[in-house]
mmCIF file of the C-alpha atoms, coordinates in Angstrom:
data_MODEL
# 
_entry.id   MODEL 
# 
loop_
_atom_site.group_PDB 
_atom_site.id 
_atom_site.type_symbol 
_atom_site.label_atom_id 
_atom_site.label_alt_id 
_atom_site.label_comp_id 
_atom_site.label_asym_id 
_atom_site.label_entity_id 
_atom_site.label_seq_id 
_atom_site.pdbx_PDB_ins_code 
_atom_site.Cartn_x 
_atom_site.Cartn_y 
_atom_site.Cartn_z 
_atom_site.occupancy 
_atom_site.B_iso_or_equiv 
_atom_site.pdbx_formal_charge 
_atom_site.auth_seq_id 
_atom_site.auth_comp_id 
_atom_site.auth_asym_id 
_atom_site.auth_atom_id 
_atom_site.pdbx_PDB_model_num 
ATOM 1   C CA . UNK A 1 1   ? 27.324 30.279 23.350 1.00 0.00 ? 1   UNK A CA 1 
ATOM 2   C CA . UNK A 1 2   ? 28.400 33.554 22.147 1.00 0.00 ? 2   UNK A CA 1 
ATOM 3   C CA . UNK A 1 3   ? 27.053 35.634 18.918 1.00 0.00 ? 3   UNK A CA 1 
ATOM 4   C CA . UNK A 1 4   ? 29.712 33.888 16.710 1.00 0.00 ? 4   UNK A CA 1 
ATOM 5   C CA . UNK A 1 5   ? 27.841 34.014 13.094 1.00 0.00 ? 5   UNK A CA 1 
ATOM 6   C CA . UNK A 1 6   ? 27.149 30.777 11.147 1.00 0.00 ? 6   UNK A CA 1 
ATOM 7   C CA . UNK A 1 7   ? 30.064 31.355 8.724  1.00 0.00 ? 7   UNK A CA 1 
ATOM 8   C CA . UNK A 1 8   ? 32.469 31.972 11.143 1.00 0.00 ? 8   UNK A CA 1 
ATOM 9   C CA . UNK A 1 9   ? 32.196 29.095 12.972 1.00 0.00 ? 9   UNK A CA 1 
ATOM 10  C CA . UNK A 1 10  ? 31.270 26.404 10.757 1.00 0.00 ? 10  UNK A CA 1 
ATOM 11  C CA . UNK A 1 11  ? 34.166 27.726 8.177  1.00 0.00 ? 11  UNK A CA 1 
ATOM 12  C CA . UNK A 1 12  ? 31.353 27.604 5.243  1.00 0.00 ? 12  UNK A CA 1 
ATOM 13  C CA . UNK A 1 13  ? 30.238 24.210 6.042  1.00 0.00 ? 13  UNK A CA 1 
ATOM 14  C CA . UNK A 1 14  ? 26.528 23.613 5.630  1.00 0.00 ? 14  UNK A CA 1 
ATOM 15  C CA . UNK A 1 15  ? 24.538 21.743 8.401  1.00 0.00 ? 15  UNK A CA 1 
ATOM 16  C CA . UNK A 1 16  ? 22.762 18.908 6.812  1.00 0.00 ? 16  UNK A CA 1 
ATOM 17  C CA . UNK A 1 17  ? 18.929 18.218 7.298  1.00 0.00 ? 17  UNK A CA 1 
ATOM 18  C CA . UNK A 1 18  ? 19.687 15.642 9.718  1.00 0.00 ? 18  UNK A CA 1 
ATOM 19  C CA . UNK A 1 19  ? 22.327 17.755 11.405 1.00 0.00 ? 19  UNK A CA 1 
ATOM 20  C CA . UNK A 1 20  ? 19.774 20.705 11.803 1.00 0.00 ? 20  UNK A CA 1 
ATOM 21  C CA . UNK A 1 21  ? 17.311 18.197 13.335 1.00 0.00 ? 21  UNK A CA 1 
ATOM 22  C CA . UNK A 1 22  ? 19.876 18.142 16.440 1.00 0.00 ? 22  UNK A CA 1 
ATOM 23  C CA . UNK A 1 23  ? 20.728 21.414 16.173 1.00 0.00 ? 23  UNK A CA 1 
ATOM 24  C CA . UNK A 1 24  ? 17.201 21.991 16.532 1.00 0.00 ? 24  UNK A CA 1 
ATOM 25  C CA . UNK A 1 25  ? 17.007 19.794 19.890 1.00 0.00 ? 25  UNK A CA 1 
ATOM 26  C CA . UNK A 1 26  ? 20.035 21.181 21.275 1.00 0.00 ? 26  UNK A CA 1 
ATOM 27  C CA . UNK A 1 27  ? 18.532 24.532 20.672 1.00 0.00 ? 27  UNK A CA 1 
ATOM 28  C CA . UNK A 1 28  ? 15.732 24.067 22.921 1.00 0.00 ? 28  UNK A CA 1 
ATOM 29  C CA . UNK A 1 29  ? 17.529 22.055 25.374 1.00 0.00 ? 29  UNK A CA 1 
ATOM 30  C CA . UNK A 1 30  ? 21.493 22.095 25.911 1.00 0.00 ? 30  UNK A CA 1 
ATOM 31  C CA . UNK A 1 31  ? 23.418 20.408 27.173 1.00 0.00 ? 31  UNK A CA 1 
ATOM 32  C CA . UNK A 1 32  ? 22.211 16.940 26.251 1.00 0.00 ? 32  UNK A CA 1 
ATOM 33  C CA . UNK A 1 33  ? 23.831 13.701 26.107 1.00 0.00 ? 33  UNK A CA 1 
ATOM 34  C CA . UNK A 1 34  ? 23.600 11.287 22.967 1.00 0.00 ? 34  UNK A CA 1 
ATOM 35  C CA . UNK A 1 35  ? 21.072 9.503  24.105 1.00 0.00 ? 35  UNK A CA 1 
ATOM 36  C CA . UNK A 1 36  ? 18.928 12.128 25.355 1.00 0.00 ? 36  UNK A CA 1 
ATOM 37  C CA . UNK A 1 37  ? 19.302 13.754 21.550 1.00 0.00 ? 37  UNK A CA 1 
ATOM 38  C CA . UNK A 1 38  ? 17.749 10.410 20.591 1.00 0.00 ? 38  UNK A CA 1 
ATOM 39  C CA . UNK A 1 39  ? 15.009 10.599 22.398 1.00 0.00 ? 39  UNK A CA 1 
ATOM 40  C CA . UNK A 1 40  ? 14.406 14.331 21.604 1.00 0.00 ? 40  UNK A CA 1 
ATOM 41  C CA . UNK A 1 41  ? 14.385 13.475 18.067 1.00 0.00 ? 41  UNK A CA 1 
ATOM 42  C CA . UNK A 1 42  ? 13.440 10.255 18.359 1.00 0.00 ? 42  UNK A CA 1 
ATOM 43  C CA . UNK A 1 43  ? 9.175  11.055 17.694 1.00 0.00 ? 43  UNK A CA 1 
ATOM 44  C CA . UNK A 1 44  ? 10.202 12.586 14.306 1.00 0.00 ? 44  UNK A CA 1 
ATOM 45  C CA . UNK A 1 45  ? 12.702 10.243 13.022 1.00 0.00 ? 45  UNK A CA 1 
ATOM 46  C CA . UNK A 1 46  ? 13.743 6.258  13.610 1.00 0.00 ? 46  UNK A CA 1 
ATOM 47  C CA . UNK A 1 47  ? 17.514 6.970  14.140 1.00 0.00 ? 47  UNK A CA 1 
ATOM 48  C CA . UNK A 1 48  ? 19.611 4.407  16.032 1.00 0.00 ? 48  UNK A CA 1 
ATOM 49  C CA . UNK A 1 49  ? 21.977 5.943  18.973 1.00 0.00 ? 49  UNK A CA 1 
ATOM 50  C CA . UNK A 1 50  ? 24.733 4.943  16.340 1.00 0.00 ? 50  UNK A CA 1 
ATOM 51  C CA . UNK A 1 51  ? 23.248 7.549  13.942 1.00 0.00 ? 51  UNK A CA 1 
ATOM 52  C CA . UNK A 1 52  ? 22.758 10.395 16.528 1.00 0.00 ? 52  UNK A CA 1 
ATOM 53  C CA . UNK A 1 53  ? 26.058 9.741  17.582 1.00 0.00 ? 53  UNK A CA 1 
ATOM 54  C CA . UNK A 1 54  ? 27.435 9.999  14.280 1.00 0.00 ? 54  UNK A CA 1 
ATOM 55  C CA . UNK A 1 55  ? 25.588 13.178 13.613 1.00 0.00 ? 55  UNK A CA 1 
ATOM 56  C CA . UNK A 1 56  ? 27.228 15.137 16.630 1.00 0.00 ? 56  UNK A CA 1 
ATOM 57  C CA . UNK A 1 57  ? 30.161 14.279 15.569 1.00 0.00 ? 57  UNK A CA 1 
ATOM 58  C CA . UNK A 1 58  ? 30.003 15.903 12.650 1.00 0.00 ? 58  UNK A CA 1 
ATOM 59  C CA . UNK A 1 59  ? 28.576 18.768 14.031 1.00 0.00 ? 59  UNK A CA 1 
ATOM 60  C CA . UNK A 1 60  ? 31.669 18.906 16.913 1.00 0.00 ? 60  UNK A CA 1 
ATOM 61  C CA . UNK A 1 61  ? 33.799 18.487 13.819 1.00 0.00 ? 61  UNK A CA 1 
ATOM 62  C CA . UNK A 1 62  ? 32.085 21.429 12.290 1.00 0.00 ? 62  UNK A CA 1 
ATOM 63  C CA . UNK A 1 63  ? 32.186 23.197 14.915 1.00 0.00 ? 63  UNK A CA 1 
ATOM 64  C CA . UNK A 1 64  ? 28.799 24.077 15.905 1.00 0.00 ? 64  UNK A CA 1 
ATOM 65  C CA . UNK A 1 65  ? 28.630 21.669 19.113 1.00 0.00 ? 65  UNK A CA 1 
ATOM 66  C CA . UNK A 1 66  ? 30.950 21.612 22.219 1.00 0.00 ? 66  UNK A CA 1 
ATOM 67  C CA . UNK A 1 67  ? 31.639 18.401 24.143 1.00 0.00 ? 67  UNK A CA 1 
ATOM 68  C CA . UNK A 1 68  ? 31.909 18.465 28.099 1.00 0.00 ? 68  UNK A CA 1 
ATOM 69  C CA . UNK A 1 69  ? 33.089 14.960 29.236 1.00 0.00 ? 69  UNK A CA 1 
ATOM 70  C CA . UNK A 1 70  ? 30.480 13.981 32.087 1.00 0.00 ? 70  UNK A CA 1 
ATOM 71  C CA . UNK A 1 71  ? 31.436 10.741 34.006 1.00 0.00 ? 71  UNK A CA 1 
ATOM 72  C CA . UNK A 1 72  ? 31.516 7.953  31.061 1.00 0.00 ? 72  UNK A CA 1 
ATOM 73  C CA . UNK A 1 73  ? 29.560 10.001 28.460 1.00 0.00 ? 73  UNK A CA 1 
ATOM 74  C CA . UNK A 1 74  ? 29.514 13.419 26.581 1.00 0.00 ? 74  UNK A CA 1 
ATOM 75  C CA . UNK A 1 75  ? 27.391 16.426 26.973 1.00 0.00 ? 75  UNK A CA 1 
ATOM 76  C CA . UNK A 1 76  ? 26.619 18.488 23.873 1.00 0.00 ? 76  UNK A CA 1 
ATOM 77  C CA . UNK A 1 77  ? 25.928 22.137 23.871 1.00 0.00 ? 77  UNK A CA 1 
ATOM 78  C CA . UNK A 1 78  ? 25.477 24.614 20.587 1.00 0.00 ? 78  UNK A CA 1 
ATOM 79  C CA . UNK A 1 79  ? 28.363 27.157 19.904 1.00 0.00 ? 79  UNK A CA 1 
ATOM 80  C CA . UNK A 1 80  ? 26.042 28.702 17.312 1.00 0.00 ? 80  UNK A CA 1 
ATOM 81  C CA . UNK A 1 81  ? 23.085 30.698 18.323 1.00 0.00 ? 81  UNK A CA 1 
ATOM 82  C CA . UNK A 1 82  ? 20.034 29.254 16.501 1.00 0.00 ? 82  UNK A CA 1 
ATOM 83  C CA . UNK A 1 83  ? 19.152 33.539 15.214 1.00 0.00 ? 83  UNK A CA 1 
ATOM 84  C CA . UNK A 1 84  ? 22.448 33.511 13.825 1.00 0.00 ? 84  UNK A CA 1 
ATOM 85  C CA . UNK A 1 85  ? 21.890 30.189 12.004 1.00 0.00 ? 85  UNK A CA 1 
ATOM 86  C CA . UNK A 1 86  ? 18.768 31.339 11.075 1.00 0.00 ? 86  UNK A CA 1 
ATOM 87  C CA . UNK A 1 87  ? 20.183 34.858 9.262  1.00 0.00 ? 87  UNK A CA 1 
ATOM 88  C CA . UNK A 1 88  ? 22.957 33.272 7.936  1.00 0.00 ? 88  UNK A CA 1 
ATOM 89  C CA . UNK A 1 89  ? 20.355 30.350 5.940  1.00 0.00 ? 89  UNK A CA 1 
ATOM 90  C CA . UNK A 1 90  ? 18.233 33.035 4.870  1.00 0.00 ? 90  UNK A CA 1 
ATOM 91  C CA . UNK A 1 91  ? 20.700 35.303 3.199  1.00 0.00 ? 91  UNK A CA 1 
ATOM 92  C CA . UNK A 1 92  ? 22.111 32.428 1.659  1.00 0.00 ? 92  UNK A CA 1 
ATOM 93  C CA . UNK A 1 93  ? 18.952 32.050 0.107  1.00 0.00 ? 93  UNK A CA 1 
ATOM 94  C CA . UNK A 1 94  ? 17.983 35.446 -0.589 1.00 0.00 ? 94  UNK A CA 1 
ATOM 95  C CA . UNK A 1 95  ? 21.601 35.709 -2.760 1.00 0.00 ? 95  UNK A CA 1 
ATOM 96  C CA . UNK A 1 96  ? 21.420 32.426 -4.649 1.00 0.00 ? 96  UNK A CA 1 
ATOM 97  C CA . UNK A 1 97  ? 17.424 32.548 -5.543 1.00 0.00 ? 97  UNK A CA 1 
ATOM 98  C CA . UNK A 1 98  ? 16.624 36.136 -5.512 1.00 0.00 ? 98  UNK A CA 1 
ATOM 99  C CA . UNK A 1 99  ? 19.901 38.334 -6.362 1.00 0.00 ? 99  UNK A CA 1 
ATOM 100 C CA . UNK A 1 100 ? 20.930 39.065 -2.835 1.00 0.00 ? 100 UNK A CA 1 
ATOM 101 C CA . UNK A 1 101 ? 17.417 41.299 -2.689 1.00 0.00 ? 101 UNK A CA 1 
ATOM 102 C CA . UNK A 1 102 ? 14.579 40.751 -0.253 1.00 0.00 ? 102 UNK A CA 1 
ATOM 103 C CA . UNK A 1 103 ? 11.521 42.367 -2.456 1.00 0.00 ? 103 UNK A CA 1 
ATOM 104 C CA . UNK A 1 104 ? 11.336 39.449 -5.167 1.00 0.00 ? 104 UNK A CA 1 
ATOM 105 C CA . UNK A 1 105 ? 10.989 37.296 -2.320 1.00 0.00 ? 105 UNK A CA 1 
ATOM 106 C CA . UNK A 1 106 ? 8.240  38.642 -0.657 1.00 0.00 ? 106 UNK A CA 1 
ATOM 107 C CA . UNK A 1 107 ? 6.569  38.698 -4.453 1.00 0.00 ? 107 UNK A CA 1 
ATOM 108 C CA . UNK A 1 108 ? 7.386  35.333 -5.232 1.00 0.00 ? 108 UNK A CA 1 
ATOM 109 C CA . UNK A 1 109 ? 5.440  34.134 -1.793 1.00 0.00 ? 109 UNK A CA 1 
ATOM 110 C CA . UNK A 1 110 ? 2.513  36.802 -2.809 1.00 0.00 ? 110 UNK A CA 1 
ATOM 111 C CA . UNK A 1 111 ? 2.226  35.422 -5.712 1.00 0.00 ? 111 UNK A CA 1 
ATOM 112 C CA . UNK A 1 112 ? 2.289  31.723 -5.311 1.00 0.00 ? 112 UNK A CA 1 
ATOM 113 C CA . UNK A 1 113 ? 0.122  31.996 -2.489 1.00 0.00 ? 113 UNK A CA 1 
ATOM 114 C CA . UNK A 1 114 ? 1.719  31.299 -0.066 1.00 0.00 ? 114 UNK A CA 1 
ATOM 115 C CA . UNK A 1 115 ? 1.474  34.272 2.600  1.00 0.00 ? 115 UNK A CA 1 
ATOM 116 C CA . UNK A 1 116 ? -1.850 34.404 5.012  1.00 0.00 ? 116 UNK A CA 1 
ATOM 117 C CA . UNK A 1 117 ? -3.442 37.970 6.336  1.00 0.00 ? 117 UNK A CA 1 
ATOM 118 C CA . UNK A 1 118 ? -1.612 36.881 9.281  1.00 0.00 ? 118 UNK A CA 1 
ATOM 119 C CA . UNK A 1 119 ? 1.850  36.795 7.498  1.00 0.00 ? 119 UNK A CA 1 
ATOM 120 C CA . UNK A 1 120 ? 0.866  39.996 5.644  1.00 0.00 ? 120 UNK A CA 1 
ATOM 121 C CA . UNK A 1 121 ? -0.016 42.003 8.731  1.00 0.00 ? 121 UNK A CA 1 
ATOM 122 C CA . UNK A 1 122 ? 3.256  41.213 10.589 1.00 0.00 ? 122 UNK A CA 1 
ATOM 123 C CA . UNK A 1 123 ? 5.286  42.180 7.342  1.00 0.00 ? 123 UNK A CA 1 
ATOM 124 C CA . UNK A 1 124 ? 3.157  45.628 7.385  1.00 0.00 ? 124 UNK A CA 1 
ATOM 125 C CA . UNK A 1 125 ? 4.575  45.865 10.965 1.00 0.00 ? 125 UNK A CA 1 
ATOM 126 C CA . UNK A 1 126 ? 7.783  45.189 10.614 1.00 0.00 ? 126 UNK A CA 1 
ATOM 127 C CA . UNK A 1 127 ? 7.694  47.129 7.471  1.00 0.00 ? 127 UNK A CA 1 
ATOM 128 C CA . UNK A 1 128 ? 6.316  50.096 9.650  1.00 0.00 ? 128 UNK A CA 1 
ATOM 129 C CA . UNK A 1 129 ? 8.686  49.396 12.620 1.00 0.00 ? 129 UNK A CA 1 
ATOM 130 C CA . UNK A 1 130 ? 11.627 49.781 10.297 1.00 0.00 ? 130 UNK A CA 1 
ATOM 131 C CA . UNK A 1 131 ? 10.550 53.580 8.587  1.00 0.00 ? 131 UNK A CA 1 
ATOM 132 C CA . UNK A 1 132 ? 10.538 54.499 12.113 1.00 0.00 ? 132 UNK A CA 1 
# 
């Protein structure tokens, strides 16, 4: 699983909801066969193995998932680092809500809300970490 970014690997394509829901198992455990992907998603969703299968298979064919052939069934295993998912989402949605810039963001959430003191305290510190 190298550092490969999001872009690079999928080619532009976006992982669906469901997709990131595997991506998301796969993540915490890897490799995993289709079955156990069912059951790891299994308590948030009522997919059939048909559907899980279906849904690594578009994520081989995007190329976030490798297959390893493992007596009679597949193992899956992310070729996309869930951080670099992660970074590549959120400047996707810093540019197409907020102009590419961070600081209408972080108002937008102050304003509606929607940060706690806790949020706002690790902002200060990250905020401080970086003017080091």
């Amino acid at each position: 699983m190298g550092g490969a970014k999001a872009k690079g690997l999928l080619g532009g394509e976006r992982i669906s909801e469901a997709e990131h829901a595997v991506m998301e198992a796969l993540w915490v455990r890897a490799p995993m066969s289709a079955a156990e992907v069912g059951e790891a998603v299994g308590g948030q969703r009522d997919w059939s193995l048909a559907t899980v299968k279906t849904l690594l298979s578009r994520l081989v064919a995007k190329g976030a998932l490798a297959t390893e052939a493992d007596g009679r069934r597949f193992l899956y295993t992310p070729l996309i680092e869930r951080a670099d998912y992660v970074g590549g989402e959120s400047r996707r949605l810093v540019d197409r809500l907020f102009g590419g810039r961070a600081a209408p963001l972080f108002a937008h959430l102050a304003e509606s809300e929607a940060l706690s003191a806790e949020d706002i305290a690790e902002i200060e510190s990250l905020l401080q970490e970086l003017k080091q």
